[in-house]
KOLMARKOL-486697 format. One record per residue (C-alpha): residue number from 1; x, y, z. Coordinates in nm, 4 decimals, decimal comma. Example, Ala and Ser with C-alpha at 12.3 -4.5 7.8 and 13.67 -1.06 7.14 Angstrom:
2
+-----+----------+----------+----------+
!   k !        X !        Y !        Z !
+-----+----------+----------+----------+
!   1 !   1,2300 !  -0,4500 !   0,7800 !
!   2 !   1,3670 !  -0,1060 !   0,7140 !
+-----+----------+----------+----------+
***
This chain:
208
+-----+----------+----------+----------+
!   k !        X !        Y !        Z !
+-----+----------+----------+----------+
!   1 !   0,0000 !   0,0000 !   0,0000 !
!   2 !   0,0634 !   0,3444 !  -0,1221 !
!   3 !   0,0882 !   0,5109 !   0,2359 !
!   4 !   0,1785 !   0,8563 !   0,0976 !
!   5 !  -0,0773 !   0,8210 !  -0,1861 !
!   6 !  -0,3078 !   0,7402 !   0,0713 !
!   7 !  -0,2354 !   1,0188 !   0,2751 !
!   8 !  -0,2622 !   1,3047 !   0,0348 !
!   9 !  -0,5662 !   1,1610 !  -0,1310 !
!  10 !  -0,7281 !   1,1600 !   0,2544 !
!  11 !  -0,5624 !   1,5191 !   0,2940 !
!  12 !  -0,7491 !   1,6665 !  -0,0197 !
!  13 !  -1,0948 !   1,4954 !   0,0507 !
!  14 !  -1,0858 !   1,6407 !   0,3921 !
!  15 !  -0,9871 !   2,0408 !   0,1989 !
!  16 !  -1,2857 !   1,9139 !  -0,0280 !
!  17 !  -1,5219 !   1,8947 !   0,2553 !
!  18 !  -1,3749 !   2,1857 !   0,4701 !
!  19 !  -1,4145 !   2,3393 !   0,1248 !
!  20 !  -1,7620 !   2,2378 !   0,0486 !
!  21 !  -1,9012 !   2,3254 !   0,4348 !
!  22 !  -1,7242 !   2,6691 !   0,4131 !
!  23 !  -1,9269 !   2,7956 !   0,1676 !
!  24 !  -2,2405 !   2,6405 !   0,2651 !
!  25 !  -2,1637 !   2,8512 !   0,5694 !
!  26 !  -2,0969 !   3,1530 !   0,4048 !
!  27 !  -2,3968 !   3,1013 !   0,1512 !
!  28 !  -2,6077 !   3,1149 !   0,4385 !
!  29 !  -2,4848 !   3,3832 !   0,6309 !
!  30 !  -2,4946 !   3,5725 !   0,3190 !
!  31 !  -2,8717 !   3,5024 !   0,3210 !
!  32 !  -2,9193 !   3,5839 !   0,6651 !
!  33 !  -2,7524 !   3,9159 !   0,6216 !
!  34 !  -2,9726 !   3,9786 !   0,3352 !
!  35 !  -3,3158 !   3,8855 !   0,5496 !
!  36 !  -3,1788 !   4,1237 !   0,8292 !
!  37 !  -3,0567 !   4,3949 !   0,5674 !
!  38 !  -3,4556 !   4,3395 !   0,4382 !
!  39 !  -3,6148 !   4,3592 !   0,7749 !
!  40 !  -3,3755 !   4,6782 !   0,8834 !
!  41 !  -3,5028 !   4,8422 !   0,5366 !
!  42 !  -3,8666 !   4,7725 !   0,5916 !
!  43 !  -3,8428 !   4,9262 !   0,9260 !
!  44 !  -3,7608 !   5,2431 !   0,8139 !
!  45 !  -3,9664 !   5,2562 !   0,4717 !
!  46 !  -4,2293 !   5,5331 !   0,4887 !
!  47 !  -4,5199 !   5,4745 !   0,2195 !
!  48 !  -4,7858 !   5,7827 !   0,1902 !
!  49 !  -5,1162 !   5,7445 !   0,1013 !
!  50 !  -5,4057 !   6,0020 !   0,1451 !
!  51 !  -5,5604 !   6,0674 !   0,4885 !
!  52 !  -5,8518 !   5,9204 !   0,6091 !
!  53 !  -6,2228 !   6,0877 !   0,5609 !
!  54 !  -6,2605 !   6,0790 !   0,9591 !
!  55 !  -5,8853 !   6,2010 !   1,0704 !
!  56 !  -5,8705 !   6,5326 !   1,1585 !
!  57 !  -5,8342 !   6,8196 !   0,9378 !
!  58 !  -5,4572 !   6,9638 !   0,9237 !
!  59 !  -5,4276 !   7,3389 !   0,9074 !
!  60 !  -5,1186 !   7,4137 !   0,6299 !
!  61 !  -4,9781 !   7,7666 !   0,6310 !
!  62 !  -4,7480 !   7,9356 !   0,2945 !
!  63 !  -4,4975 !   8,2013 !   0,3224 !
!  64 !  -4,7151 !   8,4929 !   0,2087 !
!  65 !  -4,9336 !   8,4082 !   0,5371 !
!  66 !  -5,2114 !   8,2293 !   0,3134 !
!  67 !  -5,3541 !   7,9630 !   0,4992 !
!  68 !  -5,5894 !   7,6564 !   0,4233 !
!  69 !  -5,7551 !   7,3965 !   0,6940 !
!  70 !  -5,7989 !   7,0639 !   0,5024 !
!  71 !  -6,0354 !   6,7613 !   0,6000 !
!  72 !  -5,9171 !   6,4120 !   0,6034 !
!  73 !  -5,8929 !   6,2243 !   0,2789 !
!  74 !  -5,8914 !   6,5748 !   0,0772 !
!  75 !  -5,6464 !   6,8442 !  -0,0704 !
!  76 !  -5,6639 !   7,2189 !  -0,1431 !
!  77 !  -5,6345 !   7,4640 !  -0,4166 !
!  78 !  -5,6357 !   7,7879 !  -0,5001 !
!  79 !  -5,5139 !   8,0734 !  -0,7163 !
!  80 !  -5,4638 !   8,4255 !  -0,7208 !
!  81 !  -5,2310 !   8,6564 !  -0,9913 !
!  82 !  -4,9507 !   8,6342 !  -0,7944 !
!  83 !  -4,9694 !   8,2468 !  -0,6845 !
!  84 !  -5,0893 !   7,8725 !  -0,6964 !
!  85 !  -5,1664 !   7,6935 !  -0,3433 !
!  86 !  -5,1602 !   7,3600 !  -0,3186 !
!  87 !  -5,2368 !   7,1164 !  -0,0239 !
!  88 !  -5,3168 !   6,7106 !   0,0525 !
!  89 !  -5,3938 !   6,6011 !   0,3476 !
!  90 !  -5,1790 !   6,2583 !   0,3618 !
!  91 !  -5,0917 !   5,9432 !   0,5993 !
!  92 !  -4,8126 !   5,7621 !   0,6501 !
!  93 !  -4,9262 !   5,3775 !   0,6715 !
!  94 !  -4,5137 !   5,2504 !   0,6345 !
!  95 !  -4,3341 !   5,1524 !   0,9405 !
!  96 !  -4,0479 !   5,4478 !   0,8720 !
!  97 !  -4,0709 !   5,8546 !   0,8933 !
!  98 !  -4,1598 !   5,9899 !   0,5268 !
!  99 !  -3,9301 !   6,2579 !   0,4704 !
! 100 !  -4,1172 !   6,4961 !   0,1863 !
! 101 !  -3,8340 !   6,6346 !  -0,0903 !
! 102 !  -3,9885 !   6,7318 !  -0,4007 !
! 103 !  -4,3230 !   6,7059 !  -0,6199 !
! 104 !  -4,4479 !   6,7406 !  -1,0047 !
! 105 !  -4,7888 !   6,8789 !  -1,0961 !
! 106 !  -4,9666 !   6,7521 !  -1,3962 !
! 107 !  -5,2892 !   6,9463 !  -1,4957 !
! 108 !  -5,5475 !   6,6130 !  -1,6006 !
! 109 !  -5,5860 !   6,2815 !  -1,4730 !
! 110 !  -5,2741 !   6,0860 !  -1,5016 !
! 111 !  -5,2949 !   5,6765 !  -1,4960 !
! 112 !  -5,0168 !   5,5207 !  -1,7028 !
! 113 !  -4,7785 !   5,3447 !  -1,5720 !
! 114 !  -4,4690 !   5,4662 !  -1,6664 !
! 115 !  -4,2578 !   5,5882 !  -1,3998 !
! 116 !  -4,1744 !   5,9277 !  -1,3709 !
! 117 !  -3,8283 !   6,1641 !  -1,3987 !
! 118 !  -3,7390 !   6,2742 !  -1,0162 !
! 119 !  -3,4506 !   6,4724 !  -1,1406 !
! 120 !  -3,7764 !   6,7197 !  -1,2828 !
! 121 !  -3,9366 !   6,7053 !  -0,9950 !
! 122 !  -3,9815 !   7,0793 !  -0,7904 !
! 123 !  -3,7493 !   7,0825 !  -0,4900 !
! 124 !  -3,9493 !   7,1579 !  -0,1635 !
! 125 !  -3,8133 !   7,4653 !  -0,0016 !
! 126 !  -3,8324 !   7,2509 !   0,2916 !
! 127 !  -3,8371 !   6,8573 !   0,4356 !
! 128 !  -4,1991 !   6,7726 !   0,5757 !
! 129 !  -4,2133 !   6,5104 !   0,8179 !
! 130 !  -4,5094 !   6,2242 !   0,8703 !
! 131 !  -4,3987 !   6,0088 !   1,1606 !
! 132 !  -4,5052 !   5,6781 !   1,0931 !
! 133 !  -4,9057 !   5,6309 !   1,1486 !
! 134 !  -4,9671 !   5,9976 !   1,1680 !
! 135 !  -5,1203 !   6,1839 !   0,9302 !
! 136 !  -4,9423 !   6,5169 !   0,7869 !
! 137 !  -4,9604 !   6,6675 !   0,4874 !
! 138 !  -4,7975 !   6,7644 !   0,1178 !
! 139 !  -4,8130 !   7,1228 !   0,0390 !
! 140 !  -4,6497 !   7,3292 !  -0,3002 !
! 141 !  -4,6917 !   7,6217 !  -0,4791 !
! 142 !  -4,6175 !   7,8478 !  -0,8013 !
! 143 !  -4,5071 !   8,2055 !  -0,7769 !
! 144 !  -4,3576 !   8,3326 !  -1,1034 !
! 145 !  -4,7075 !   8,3908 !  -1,3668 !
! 146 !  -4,4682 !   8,4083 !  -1,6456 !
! 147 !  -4,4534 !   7,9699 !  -1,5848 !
! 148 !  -4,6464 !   7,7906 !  -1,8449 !
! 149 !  -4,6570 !   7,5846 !  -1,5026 !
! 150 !  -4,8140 !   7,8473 !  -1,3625 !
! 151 !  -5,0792 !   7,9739 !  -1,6019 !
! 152 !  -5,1470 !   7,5462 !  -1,6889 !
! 153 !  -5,2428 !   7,5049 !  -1,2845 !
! 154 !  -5,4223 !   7,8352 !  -1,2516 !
! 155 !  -5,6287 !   7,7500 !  -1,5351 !
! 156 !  -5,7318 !   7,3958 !  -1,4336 !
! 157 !  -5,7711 !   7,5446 !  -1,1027 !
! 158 !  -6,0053 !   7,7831 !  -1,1921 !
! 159 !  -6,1403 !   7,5546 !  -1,4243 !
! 160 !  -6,2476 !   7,2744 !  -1,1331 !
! 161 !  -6,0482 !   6,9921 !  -1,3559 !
! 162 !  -5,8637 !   6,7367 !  -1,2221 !
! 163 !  -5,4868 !   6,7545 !  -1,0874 !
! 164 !  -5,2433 !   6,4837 !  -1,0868 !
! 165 !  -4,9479 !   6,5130 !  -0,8225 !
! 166 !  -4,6469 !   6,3167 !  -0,8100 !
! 167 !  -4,4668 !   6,3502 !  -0,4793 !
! 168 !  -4,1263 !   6,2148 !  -0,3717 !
! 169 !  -4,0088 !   6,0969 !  -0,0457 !
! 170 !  -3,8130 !   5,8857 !   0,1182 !
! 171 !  -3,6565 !   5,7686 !   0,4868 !
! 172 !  -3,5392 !   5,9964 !   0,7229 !
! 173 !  -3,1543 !   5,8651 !   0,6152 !
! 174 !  -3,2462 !   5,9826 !   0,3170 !
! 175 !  -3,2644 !   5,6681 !   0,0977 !
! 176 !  -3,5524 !   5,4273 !  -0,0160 !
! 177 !  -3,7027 !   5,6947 !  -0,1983 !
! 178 !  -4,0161 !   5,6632 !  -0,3344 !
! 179 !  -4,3220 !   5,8048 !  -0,5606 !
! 180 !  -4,6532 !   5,8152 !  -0,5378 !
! 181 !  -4,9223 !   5,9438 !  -0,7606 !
! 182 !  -5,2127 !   6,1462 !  -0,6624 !
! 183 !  -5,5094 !   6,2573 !  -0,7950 !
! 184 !  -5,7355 !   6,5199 !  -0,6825 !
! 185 !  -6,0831 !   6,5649 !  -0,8148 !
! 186 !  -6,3193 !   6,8602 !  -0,7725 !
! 187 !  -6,6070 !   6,8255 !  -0,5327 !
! 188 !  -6,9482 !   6,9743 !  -0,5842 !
! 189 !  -6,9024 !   7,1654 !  -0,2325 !
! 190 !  -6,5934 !   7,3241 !  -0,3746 !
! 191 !  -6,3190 !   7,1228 !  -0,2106 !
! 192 !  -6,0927 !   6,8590 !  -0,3929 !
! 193 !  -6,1130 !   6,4423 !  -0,2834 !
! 194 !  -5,7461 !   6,3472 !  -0,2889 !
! 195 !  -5,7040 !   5,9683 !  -0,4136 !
! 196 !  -5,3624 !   5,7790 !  -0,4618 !
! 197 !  -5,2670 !   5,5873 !  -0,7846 !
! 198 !  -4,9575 !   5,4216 !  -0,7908 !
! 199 !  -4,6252 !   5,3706 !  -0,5979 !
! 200 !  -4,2874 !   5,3691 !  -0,7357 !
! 201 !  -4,0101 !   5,2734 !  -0,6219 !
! 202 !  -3,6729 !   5,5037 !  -0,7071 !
! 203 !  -3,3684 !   5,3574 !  -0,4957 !
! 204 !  -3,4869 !   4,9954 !  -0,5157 !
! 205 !  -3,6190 !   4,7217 !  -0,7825 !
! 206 !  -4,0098 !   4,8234 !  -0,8978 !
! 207 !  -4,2005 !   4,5144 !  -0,7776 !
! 208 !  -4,3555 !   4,5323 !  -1,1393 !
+-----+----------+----------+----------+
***
């Protein structure tokens, strides 16, 4: 008997299953990290929807001291010469804080389901908050008349048509962004029901 043969061929099979028990190993610590890294994100993810009809009205102040007091489940608008006011009453039903940072108006009903451009989105001139199963609210505004913004919100506006707004938001560390689509339709008592369309997801794969 080949005693040295022997010995290196036991010697390799024992690397082999070292080898082979190693990476099982790391395989599944690799999917355990993943599962925690998962949970950790969920935990923080915000995800905005409109209020409720029965919450309580939020009271939204602008700059130029105009002020609007909003029911549950509804938004706000209104014009002047000099400036568009807009306002949606909103709830946070994601386990994480929504941090508000920008928002697109579309005069019209928008439903298709292509995702929109952040980088066009209006910056907020500042972060709104919605703690986690707390309502709060979305609020924007156009100043300059000369805007074909402008004078295309004023109109519909004035015109009781439907707005479509696209706001994005994210965690409070500033990732898993996210945007949703609203919708706000005219009511007959001259307020505006504020409805949610679609989700999309910016920082991390679209589930569709």
């Amino acid at each position: 008997m080949d005693w040295v043969t022997i010995s290196s061929l036991a010697t390799a099979g024992g690397t082999l299953v070292l080898a082979v028990a190693t990476f099982a190993s790391v395989r599944s610590a690799n999917r355990a990290a993943r599962t925690a890294e998962r949970s950790l994100l969920a935990g923080l993810r915000p995800l905005l929807v409109p209020s409720r009809p029965d919450d309580p009205a939020v009271k939204v102040g602008f700059v130029d001291e105009k002020w609007f007091l909003v029911p549950g489940g509804q938004g706000a608008a209104d014009v002047s010469d000099t400036a568009v006011w807009l306002v949606i009453s909103l709830r946070n039903v994601g386990n994480g804080i929504a941090v508000l940072h920008a928002w697109q108006l579309y005069p019209g009903l928008r439903t298709g389901p292509e995702r929109p451009d952040a980088d066009t989105f209006t910056r907020l001139t500042r972060d709104i908050y919605i703690a986690p199963g707390d309502t709060g609210f979305w609020q924007g505004s156009f100043r300059d008349p000369s805007r074909p913004a402008f004078v295309e919100a004023k109109q519909a506006i004035e015109e009781r048509s439907h707005l479509t707004v696209d706001v994005l938001y994210g965690d409070y560390e500033g990732g898993q962004r996210i945007v949703t689509r609203f919708g706000l339709t005219p009511r007959d008592d001259g307020g505006w029901l504020a409805s949610a369309g679609r989700h999309w997801n910016i920082d991390l794969p679209d589930p569709r």
